[in-house]
N, C-alpha and C positions, 0 to 999 in steps of 0.2 A: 733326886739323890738322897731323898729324905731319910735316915736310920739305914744306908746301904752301908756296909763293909767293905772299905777299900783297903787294897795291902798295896803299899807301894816300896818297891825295893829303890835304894841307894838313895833315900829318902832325909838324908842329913843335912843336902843344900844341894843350889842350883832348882833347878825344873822340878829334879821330886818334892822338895820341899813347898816349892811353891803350888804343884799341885796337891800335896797335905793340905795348905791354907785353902785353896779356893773350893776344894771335894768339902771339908771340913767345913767351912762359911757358911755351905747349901746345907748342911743338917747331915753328913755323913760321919761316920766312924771307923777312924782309921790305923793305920798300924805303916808305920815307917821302918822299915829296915838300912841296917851301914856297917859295915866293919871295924870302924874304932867306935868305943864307946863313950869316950868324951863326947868329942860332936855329936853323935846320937840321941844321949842326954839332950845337949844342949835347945838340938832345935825342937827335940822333946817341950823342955819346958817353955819356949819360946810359945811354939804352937798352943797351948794348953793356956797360957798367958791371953791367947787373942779368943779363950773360949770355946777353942777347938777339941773333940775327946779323939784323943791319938795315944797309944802305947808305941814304944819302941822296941825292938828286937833286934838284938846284936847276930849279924852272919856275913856269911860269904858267900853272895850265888853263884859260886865257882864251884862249890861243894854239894856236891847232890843231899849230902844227911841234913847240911842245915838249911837246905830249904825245904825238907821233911817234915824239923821241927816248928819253922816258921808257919808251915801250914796247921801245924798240929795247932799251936799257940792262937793263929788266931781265931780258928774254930773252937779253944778251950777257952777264949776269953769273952768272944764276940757270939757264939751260936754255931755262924757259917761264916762264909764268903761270899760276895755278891761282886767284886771285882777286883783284878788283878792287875796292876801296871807295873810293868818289864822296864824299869827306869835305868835302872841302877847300870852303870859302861864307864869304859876306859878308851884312850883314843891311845895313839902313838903317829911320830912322825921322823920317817927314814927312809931311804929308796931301797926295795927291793934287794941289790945287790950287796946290801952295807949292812945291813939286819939281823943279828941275829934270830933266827927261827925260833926261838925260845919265848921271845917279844911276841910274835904272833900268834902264837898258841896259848899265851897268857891273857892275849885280847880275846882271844876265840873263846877262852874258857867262859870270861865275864859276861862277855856280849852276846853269845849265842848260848853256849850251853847252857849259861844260867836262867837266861829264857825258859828251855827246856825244863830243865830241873821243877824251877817254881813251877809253871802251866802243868807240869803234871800232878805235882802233889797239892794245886790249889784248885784243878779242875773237875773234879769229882763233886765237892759242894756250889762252883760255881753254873755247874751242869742244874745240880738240883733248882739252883734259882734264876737259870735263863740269866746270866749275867755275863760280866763282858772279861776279855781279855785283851790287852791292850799293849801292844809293842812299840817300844821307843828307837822308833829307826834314825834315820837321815838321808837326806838327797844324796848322801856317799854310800847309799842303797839302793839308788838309781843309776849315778853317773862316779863308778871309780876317781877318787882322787889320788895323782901323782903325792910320795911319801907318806899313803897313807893305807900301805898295803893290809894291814891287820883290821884297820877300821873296816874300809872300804868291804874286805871281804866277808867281814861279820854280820854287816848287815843286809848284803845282797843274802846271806844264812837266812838270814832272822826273818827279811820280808819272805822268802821261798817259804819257811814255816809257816811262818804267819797266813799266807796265801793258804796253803793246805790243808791246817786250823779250820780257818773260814771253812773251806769247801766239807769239810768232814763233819761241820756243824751246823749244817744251813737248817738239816732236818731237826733239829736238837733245841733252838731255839737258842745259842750262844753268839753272841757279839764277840764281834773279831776286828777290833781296829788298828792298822798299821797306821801308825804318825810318825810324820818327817818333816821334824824342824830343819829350816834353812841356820844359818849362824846364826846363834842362838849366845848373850852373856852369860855363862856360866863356869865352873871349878875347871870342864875336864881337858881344854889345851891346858892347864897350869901344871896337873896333871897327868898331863900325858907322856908317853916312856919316848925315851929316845931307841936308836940303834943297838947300844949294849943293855938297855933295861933301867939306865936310871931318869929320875924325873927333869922333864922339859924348864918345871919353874917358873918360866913366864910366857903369857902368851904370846905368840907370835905376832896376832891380829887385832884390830884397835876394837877392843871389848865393848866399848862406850859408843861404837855405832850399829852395833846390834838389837837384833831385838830381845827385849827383857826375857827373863824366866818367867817373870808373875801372867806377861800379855801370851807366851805358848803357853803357857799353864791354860789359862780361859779360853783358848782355842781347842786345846785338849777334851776338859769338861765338857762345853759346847757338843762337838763330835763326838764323844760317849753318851750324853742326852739324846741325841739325834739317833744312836748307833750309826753311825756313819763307818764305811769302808774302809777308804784313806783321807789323809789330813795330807797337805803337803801346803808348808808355811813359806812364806817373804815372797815377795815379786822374782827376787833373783831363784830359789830355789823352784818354781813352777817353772820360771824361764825356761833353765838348766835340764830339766826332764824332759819341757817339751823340743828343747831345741835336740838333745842327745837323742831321741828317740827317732827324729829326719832327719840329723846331720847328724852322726858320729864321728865322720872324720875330722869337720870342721871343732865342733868340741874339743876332740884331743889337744888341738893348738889351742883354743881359749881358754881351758881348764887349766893346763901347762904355763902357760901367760901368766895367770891369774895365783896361781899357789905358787909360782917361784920370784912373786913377787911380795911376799910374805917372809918377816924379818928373818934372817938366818935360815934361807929357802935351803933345803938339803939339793934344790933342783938347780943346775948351773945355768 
């Protein structure tokens, strides 16, 4: 990953950030994208502090024009592009019936569309350098989680793209990695929207037994060095795949179990 150009959106904290540090450690040059510019700065200078060379780039990958310009930038600053990580997501948690629909088209925006957006206006130079595109899914891309209808569908989106990415590039020499962190400590239950739209606050889940941002970070790397297919992290998150794929009916009860017993479960 020596002098590669990585852009990583939502790259302020959590997973993006820490893959900034560990792309960045191996001799990469990076570009972190976030929507507020404080914390953007911040872990700006943070990164740059451990000797990392990273600019930052204030946007919205909900907006198709800025991530136009974030491609422009860092083609005008770096050369090109050599990889792209789809980091940047929102989660929510609400059943179905109780949701505003507004809520779910705000996660779609983030979590798929912004996918789209960046891969398109980063694809063209990452075409020229045989380089990778790398989508930040979840096992709630495999196996739908009860109140988590926005997430869950964004990223059954996102892996469907990502799959046909792949297939559309096989002759082209582009890397196409879907990764799917199991729980994972990071910002976005904090985060995440509730039923009418406003923020959840605190996690539901006990953050401190999960696995870190910094150790998916290095599995991430890893599988991008490799060009590897899929990533799919934790024991319980391989479990969950494999068992939903023989047993879905069974699943539905232990997935159900299992998230309504989760602090302030919206599930009765």
């Amino acid at each position: 990953m020596q002098n590669k150009v990585v852009i990583i959106t939502g790259g302020s904290s959590g997973i993006g950030k820490a893959l900034a540090e560990v792309f960045g450690k191996n001799g990469s040059k990076v570009m972190i994208t976030g929507r507020k510019q404080e914390p953007l700065d911040k872990a700006v200078k943070e990164l740059q502090n451990k000797g990392i060379e990273v600019i930052g780039f204030q946007s919205d990958v909900s907006r198709e024009e800025d991530n136009k310009k974030m491609a422009e930038e860092a083609i005008r600053h770096y050369g090109h592009i050599d990889i792209l990580i789809n980091n940047a997501g929102i989660s929510m948690r609400a059943l179905f019936e109780e949701v505003d629909l507004d809520v779910v088209k705000q996660v779609m925006d983030i979590n798929f569309y912004g996918v789209l957006y960046a891969t398109k206006y980063c694809l063209p130079s990452i075409q020229e350098n045989k380089g990778s595109v790398i989508g930040i899914s979840s096992i709630a891309g495999f196996r739908g989680l009860p109140g988590r209808t926005g997430y869950s569908a964004s990223k059954f989106a996102l892996q469907g793209f990502l799959e046909v990415l792949r297939t559309e590039m096989l002759k082209k020499g582009v890397h196409v990695l879907t990764a799917c962190p199991g729980f994972t400590a990071s910002n976005i239950r904090k985060s995440s929207l509730t039923a009418d739209g406003s923020l959840q606050g605190e996690s539901p889940r006990k953050e401190e037994k999960m696995m870190t941002a910094e150790v998916c970070a290095e599995h991430i790397y890893k599988a991008t060095q490799k060009r590897k297919k899929y990533l799919v992290l934790t024991g319980q998150g391989k479990m969950t795949v494999f068992l939903n794929k023989w047993f879905p009916g069974m699943m539905d009860k232990v997935v159900y179990n299992v998230m309504a017993k989760e602090e302030n479960s919206p599930l009765k």
